[in-house]
HTML snippet that shows the backbone in 3Dmol.js (N, CA, C, O; Angstrom):
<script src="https://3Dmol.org/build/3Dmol-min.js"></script>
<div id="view" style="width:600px;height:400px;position:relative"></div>
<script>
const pdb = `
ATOM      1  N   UNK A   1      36.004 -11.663  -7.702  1.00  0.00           N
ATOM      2  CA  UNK A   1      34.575 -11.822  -7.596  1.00  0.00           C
ATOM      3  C   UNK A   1      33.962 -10.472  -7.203  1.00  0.00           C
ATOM      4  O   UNK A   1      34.287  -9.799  -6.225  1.00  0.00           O
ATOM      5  N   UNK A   2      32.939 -10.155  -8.202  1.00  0.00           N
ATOM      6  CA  UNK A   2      32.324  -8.727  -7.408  1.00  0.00           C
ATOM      7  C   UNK A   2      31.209  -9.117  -6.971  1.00  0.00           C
ATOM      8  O   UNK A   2      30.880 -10.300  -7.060  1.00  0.00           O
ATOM      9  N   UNK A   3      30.230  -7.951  -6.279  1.00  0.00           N
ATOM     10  CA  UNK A   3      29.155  -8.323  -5.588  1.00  0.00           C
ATOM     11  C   UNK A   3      28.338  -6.927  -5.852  1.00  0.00           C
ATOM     12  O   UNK A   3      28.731  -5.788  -5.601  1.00  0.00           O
ATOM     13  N   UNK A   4      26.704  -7.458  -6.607  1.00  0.00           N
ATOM     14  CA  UNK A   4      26.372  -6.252  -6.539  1.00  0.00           C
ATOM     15  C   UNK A   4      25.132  -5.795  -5.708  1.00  0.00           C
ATOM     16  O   UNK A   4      24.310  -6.709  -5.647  1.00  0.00           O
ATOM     17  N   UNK A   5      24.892  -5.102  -5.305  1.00  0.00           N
ATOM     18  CA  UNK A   5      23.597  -5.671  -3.960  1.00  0.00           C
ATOM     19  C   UNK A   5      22.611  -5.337  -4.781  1.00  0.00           C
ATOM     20  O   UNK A   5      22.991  -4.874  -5.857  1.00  0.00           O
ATOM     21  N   UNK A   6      20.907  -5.465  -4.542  1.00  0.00           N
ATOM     22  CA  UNK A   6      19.831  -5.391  -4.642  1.00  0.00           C
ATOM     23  C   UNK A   6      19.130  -4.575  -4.352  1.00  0.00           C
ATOM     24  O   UNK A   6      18.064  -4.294  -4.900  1.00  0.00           O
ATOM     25  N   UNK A   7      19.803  -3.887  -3.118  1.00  0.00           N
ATOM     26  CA  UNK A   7      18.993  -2.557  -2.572  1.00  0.00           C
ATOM     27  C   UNK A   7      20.108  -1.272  -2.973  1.00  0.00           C
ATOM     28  O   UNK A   7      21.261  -1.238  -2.543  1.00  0.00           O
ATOM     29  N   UNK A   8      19.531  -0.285  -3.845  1.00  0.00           N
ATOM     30  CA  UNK A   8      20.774   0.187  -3.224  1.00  0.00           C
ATOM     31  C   UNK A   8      20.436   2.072  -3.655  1.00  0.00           C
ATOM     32  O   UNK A   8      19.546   2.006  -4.503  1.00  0.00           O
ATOM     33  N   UNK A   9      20.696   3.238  -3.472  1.00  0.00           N
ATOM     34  CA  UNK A   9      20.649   4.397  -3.583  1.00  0.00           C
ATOM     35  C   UNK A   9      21.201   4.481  -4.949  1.00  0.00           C
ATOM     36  O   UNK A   9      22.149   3.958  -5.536  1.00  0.00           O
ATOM     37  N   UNK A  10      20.117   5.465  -5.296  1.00  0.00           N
ATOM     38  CA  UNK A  10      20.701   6.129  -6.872  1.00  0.00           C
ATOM     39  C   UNK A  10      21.662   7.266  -6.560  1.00  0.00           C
ATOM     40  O   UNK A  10      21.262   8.136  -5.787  1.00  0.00           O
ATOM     41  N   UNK A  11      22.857   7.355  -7.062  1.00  0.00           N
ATOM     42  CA  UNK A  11      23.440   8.345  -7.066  1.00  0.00           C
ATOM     43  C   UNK A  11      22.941   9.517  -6.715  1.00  0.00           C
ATOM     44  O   UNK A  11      22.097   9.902  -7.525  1.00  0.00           O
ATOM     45  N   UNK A  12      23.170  10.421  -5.608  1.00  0.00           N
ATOM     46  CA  UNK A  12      22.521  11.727  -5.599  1.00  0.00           C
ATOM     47  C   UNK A  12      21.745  11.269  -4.280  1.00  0.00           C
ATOM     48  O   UNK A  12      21.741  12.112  -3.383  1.00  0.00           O
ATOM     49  N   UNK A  13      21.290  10.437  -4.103  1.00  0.00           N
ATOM     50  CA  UNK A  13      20.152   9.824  -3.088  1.00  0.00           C
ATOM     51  C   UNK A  13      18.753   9.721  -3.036  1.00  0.00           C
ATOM     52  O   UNK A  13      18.054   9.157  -2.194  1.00  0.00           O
ATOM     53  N   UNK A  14      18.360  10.493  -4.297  1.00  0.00           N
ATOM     54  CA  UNK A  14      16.957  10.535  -4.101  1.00  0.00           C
ATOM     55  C   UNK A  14      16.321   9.210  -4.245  1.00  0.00           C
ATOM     56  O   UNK A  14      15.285   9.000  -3.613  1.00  0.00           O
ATOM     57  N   UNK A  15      16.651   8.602  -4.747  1.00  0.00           N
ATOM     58  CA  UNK A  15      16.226   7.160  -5.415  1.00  0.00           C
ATOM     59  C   UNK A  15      16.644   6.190  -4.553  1.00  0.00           C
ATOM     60  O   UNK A  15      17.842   6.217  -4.271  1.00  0.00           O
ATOM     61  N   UNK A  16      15.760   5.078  -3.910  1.00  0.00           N
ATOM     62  CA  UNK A  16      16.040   3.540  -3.543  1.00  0.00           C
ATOM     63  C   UNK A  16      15.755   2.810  -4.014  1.00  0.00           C
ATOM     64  O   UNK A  16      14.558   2.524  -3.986  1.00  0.00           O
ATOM     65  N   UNK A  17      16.614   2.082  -4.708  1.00  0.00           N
ATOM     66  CA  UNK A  17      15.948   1.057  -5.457  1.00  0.00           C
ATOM     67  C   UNK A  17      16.614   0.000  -5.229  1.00  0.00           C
ATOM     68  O   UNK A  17      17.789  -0.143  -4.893  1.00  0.00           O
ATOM     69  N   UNK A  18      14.883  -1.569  -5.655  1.00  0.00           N
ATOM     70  CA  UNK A  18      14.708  -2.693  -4.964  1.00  0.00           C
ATOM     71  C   UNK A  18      15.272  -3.168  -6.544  1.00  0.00           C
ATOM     72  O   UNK A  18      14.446  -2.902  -7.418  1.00  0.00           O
ATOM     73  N   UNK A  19      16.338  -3.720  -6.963  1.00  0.00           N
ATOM     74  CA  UNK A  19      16.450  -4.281  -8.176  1.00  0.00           C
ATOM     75  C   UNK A  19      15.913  -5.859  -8.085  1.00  0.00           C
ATOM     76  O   UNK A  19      16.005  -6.515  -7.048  1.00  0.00           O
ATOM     77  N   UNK A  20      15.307  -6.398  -9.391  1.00  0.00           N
ATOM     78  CA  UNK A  20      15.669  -8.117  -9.475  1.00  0.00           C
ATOM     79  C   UNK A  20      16.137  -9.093  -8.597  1.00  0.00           C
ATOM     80  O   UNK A  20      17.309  -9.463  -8.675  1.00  0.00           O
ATOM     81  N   UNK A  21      15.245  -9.635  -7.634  1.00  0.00           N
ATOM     82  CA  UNK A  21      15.688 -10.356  -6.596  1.00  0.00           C
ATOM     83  C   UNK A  21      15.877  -9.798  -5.217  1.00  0.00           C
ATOM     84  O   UNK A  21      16.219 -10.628  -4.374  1.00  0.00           O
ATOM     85  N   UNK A  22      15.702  -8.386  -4.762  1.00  0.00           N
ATOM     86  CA  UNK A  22      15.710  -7.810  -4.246  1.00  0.00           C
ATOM     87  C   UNK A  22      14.343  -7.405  -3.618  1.00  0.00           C
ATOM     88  O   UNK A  22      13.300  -7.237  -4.249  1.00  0.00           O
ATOM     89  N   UNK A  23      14.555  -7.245  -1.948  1.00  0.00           N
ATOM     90  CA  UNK A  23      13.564  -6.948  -1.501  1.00  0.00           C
ATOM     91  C   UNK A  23      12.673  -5.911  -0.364  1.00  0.00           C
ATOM     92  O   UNK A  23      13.469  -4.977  -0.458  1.00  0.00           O
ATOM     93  N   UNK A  24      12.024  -5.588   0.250  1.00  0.00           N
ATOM     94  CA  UNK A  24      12.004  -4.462   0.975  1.00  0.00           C
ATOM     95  C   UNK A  24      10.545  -5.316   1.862  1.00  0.00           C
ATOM     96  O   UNK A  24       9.423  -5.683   1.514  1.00  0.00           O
ATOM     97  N   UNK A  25      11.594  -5.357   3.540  1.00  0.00           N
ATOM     98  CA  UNK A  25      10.966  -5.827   4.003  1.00  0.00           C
ATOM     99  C   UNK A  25      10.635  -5.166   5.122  1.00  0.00           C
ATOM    100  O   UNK A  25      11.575  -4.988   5.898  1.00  0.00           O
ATOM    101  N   UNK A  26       9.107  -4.555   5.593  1.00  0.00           N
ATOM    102  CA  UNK A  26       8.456  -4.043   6.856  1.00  0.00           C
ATOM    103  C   UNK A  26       8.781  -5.150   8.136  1.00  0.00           C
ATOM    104  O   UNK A  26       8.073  -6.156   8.167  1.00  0.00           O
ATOM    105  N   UNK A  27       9.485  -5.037   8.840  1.00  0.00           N
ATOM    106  CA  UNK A  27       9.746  -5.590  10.301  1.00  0.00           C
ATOM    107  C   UNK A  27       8.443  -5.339  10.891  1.00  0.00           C
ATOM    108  O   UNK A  27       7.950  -4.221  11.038  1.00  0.00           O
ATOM    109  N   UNK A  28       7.879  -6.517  11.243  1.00  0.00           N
ATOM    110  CA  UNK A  28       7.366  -5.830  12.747  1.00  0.00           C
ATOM    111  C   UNK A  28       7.327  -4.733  13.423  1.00  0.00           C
ATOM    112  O   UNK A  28       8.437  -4.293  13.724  1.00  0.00           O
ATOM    113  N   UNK A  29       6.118  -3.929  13.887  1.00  0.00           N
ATOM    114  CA  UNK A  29       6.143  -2.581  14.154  1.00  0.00           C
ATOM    115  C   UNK A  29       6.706  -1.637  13.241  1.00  0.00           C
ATOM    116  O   UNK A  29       6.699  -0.413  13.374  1.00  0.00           O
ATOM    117  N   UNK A  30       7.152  -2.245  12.385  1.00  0.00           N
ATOM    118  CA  UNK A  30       7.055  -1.127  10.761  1.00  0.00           C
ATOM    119  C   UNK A  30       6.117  -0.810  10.342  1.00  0.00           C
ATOM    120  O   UNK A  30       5.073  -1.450  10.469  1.00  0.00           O
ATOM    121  N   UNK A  31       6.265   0.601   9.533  1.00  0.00           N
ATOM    122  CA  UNK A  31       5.261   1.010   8.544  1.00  0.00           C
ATOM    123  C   UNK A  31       5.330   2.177   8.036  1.00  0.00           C
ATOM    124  O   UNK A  31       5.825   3.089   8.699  1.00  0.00           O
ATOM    125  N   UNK A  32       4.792   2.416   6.608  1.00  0.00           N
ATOM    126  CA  UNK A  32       4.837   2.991   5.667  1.00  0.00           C
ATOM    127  C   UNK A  32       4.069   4.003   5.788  1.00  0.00           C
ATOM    128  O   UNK A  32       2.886   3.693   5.930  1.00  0.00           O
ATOM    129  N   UNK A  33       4.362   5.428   5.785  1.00  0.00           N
ATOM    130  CA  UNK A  33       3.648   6.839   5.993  1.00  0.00           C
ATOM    131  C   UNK A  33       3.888   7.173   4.716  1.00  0.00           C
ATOM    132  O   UNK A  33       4.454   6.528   3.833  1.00  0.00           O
ATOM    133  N   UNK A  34       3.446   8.155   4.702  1.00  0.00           N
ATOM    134  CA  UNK A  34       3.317   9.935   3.385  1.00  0.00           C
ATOM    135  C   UNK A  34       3.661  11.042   4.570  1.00  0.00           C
ATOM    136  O   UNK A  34       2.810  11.271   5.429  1.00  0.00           O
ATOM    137  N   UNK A  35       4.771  11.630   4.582  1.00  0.00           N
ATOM    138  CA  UNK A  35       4.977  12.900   5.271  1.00  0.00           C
ATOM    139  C   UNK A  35       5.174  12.186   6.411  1.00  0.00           C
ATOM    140  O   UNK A  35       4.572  13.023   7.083  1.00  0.00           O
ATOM    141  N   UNK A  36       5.393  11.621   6.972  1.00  0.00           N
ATOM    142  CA  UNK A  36       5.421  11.182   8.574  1.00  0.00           C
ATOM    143  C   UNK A  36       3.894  10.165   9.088  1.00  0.00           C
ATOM    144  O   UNK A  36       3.893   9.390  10.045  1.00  0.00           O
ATOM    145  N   UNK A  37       3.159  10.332   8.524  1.00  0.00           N
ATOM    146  CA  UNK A  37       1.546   9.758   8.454  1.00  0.00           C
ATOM    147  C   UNK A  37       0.935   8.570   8.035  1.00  0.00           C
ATOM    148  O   UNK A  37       0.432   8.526   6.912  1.00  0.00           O
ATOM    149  N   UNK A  38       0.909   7.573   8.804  1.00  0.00           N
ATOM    150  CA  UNK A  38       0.409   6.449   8.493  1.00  0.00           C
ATOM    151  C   UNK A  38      -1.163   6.913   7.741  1.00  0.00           C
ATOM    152  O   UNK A  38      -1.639   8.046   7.812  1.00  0.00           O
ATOM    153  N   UNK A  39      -1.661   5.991   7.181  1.00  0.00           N
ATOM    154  CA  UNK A  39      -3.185   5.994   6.595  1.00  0.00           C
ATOM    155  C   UNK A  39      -3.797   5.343   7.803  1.00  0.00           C
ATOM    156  O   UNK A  39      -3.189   4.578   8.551  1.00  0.00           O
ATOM    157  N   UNK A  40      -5.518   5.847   7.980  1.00  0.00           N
ATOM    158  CA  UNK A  40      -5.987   5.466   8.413  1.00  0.00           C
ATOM    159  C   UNK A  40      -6.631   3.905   8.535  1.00  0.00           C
ATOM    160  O   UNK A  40      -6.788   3.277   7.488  1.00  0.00           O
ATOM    161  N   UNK A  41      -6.989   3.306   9.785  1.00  0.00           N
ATOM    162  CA  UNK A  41      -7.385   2.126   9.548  1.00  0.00           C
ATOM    163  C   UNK A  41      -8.739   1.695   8.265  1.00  0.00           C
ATOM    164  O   UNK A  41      -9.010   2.845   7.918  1.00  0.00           O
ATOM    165  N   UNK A  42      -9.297   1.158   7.763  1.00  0.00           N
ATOM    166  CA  UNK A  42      -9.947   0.830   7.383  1.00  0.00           C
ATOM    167  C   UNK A  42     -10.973  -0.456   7.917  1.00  0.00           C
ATOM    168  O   UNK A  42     -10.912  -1.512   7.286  1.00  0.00           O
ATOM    169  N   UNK A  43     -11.552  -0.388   8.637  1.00  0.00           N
ATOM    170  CA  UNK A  43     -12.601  -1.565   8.845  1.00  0.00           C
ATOM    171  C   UNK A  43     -12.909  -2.692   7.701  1.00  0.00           C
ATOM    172  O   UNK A  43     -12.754  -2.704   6.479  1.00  0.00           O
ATOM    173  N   UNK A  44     -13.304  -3.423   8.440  1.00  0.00           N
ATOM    174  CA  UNK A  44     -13.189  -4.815   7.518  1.00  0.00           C
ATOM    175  C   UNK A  44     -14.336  -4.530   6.904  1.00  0.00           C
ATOM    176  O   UNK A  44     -15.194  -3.885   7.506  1.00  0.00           O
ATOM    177  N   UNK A  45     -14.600  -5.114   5.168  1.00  0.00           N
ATOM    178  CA  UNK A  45     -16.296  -5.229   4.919  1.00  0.00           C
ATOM    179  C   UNK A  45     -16.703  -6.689   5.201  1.00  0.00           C
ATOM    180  O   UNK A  45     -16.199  -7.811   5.244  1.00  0.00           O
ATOM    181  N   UNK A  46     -17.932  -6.046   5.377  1.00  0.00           N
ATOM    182  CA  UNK A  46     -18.330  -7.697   5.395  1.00  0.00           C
ATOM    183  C   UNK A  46     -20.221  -7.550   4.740  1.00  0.00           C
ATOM    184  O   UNK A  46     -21.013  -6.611   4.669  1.00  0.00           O
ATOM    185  N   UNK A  47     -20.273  -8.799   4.430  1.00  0.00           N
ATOM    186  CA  UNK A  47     -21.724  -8.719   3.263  1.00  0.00           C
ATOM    187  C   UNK A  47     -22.103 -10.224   3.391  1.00  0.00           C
ATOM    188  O   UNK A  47     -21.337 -11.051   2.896  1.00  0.00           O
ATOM    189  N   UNK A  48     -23.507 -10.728   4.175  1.00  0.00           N
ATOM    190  CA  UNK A  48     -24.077 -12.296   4.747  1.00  0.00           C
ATOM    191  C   UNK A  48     -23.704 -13.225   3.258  1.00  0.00           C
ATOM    192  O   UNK A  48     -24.106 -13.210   2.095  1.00  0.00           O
ATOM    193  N   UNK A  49     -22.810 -13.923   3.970  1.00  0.00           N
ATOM    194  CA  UNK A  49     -22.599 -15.122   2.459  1.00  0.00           C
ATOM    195  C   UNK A  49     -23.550 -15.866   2.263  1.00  0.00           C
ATOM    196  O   UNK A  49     -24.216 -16.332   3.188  1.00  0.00           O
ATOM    197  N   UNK A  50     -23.819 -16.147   0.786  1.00  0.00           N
ATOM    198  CA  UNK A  50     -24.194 -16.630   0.089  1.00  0.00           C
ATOM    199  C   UNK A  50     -25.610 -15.764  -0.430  1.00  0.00           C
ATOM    200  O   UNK A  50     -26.519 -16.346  -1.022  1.00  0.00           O
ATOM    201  N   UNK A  51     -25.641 -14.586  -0.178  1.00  0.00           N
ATOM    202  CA  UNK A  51     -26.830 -13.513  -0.310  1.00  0.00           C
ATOM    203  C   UNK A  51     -26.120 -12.254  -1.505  1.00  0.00           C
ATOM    204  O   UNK A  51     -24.976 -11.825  -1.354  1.00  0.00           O
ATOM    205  N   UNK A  52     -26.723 -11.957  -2.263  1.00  0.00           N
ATOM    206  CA  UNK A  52     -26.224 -10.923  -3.534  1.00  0.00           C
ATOM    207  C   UNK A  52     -26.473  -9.346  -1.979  1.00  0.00           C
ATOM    208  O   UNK A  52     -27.201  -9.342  -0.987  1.00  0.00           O
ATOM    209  N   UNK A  53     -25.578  -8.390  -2.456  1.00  0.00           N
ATOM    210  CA  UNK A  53     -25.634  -7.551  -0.796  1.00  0.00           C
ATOM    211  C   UNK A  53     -26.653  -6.684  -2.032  1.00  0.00           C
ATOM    212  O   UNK A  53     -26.642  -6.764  -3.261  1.00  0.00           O
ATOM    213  N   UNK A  54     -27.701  -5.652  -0.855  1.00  0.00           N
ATOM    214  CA  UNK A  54     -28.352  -4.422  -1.026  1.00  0.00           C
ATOM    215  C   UNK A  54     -27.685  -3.381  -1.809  1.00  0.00           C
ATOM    216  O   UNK A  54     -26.773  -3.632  -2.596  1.00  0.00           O
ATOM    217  N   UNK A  55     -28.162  -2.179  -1.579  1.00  0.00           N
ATOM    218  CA  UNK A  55     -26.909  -1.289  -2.003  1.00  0.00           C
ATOM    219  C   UNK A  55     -26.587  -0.453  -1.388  1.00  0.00           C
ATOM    220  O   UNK A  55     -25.866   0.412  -1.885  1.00  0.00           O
ATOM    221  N   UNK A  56     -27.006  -0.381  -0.032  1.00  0.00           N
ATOM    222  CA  UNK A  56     -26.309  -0.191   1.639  1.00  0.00           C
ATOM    223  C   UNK A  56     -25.053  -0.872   1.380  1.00  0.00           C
ATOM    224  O   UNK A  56     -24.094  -0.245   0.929  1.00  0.00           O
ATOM    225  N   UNK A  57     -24.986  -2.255   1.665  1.00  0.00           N
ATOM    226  CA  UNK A  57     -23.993  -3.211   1.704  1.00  0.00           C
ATOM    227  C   UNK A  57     -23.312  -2.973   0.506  1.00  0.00           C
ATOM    228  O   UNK A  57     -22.167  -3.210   0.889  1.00  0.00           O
ATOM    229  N   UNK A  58     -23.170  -2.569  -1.077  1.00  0.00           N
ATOM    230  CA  UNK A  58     -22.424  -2.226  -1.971  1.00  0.00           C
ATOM    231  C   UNK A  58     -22.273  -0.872  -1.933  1.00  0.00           C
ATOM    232  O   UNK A  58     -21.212  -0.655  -2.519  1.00  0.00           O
ATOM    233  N   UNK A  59     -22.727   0.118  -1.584  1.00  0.00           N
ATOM    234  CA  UNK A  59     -22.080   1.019  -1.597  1.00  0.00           C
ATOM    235  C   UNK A  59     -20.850   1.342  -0.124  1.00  0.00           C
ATOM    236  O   UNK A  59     -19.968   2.201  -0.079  1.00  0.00           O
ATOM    237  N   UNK A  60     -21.219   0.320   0.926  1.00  0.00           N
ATOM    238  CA  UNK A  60     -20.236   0.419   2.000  1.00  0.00           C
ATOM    239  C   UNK A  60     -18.960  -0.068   1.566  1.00  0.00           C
ATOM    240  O   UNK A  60     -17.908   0.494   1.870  1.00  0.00           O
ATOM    241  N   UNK A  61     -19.033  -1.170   0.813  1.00  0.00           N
ATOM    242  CA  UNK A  61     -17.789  -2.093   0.310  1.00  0.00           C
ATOM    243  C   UNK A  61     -17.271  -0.492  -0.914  1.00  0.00           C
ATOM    244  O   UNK A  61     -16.135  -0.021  -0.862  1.00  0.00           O
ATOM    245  N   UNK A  62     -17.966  -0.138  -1.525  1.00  0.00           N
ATOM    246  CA  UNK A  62     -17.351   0.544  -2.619  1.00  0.00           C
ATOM    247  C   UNK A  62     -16.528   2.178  -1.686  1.00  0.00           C
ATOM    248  O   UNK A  62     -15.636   2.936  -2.067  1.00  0.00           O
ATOM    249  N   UNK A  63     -17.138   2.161  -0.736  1.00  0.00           N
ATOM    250  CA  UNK A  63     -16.553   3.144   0.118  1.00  0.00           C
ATOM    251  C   UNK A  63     -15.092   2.985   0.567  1.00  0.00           C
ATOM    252  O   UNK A  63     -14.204   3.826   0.426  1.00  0.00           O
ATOM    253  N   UNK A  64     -14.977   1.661   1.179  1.00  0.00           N
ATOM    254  CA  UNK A  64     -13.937   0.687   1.841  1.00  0.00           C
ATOM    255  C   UNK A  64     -12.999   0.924   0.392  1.00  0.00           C
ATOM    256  O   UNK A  64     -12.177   1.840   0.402  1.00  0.00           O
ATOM    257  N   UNK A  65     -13.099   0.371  -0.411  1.00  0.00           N
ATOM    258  CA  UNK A  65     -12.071   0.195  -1.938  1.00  0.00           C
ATOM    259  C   UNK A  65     -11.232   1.586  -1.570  1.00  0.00           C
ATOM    260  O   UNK A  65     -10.089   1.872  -1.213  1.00  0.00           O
ATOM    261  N   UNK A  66     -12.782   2.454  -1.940  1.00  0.00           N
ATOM    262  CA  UNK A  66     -11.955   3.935  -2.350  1.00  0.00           C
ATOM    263  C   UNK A  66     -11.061   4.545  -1.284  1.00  0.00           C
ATOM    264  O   UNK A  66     -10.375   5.544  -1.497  1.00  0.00           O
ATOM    265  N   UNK A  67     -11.111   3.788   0.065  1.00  0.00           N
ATOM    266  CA  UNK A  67     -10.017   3.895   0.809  1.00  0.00           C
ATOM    267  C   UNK A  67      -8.983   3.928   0.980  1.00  0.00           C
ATOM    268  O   UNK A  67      -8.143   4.763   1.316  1.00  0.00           O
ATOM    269  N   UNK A  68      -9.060   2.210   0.550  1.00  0.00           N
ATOM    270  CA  UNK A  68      -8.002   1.871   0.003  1.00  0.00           C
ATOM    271  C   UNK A  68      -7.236   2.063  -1.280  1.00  0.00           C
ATOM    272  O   UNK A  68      -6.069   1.674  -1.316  1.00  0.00           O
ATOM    273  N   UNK A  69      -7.761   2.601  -2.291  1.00  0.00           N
ATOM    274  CA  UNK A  69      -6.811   3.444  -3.153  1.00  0.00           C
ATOM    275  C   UNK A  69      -6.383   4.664  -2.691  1.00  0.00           C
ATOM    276  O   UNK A  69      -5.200   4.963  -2.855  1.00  0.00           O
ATOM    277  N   UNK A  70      -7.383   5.669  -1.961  1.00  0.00           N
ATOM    278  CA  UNK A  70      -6.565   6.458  -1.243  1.00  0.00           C
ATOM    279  C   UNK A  70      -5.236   6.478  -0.599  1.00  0.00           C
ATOM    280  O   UNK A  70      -4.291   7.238  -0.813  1.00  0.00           O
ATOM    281  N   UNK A  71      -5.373   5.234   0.452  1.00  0.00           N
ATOM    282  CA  UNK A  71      -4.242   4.911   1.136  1.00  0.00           C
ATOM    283  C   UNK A  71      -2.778   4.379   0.232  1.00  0.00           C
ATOM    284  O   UNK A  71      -1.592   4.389   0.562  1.00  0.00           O
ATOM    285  N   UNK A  72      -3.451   3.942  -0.997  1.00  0.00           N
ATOM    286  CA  UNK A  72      -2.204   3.630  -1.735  1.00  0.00           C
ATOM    287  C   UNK A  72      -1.871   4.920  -1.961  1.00  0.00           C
ATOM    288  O   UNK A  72      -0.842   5.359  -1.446  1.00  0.00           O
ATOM    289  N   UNK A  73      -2.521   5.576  -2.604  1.00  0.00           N
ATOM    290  CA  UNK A  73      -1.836   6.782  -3.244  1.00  0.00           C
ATOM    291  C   UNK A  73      -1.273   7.464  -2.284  1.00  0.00           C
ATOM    292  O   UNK A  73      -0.136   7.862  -2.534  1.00  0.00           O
ATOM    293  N   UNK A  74      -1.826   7.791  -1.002  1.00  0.00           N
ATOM    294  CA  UNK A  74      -1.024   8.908  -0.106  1.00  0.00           C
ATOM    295  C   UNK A  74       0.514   8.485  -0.374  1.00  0.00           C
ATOM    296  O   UNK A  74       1.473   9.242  -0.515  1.00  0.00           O
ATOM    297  N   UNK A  75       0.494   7.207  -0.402  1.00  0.00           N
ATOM    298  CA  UNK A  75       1.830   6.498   0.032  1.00  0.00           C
ATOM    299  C   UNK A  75       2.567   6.648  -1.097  1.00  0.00           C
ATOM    300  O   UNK A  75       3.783   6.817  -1.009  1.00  0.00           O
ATOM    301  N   UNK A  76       1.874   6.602  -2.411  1.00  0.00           N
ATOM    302  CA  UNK A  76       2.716   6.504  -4.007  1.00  0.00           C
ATOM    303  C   UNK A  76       2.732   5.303  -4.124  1.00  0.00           C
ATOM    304  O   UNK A  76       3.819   5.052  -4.647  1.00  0.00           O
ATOM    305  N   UNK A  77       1.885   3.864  -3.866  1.00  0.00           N
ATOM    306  CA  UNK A  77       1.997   3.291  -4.998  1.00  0.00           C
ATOM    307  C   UNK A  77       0.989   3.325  -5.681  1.00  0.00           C
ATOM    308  O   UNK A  77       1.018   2.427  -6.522  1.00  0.00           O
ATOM    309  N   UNK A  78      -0.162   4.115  -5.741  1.00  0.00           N
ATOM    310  CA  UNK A  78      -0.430   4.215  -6.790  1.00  0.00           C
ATOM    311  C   UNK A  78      -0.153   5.432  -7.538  1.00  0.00           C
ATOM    312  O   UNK A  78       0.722   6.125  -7.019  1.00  0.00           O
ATOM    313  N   UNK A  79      -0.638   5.861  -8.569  1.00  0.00           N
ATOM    314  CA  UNK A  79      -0.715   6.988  -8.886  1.00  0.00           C
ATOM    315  C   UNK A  79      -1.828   7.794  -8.704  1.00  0.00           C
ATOM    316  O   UNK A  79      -2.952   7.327  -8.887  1.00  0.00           O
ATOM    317  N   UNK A  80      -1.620   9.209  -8.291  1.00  0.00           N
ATOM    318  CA  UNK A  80      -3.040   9.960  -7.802  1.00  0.00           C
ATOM    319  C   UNK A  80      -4.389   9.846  -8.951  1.00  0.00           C
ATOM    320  O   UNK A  80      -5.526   9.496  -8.635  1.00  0.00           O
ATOM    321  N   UNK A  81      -3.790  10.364 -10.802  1.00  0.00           N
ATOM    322  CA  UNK A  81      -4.691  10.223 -11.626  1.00  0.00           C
ATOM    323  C   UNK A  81      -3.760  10.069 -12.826  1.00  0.00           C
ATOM    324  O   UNK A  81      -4.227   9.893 -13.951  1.00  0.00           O
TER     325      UNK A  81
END
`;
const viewer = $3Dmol.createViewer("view");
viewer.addModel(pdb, "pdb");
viewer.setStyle({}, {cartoon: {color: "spectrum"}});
viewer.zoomTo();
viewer.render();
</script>
């Protein structure tokens, strides 16, 4: 019987990879930097329900987004462009 794991280093080491069924899990008090560097927090948006928002209130939310793609990208999952 062989066994092949899910997590595992590409030859050489540069590479970790989560194969098929496989998973990568942040513990508690974990977390994911760029260089040593967590991303900054981001504040919650918020916009009075059931009201279409200003464009104070949409351009704050559109601020918040672009944060958060920032923060992906520092990290690599997204891509920069």
């Amino acid at each position: 019987m062989s066994y092949e794991t899910k997590v595992y280093r590409e030859p050489g080491g540069a590479t970790l990879v989560v194969a098929s069924g496989g998973e990568l899990e942040v513990a508690s008090g974990g977390k994911i930097t760029a260089a040593g560097t967590q991303a900054a927090h981001i504040a919650d948006a918020s916009v009075a329900a059931g009201t279409a928002p200003n464009k104070a209130e949409f351009d704050a939310v559109v601020t918040k987004l672009n944060a958060v793609l920032l923060a992906l990208e520092g990290v690599g999952v997204l891509a920069s462009s």
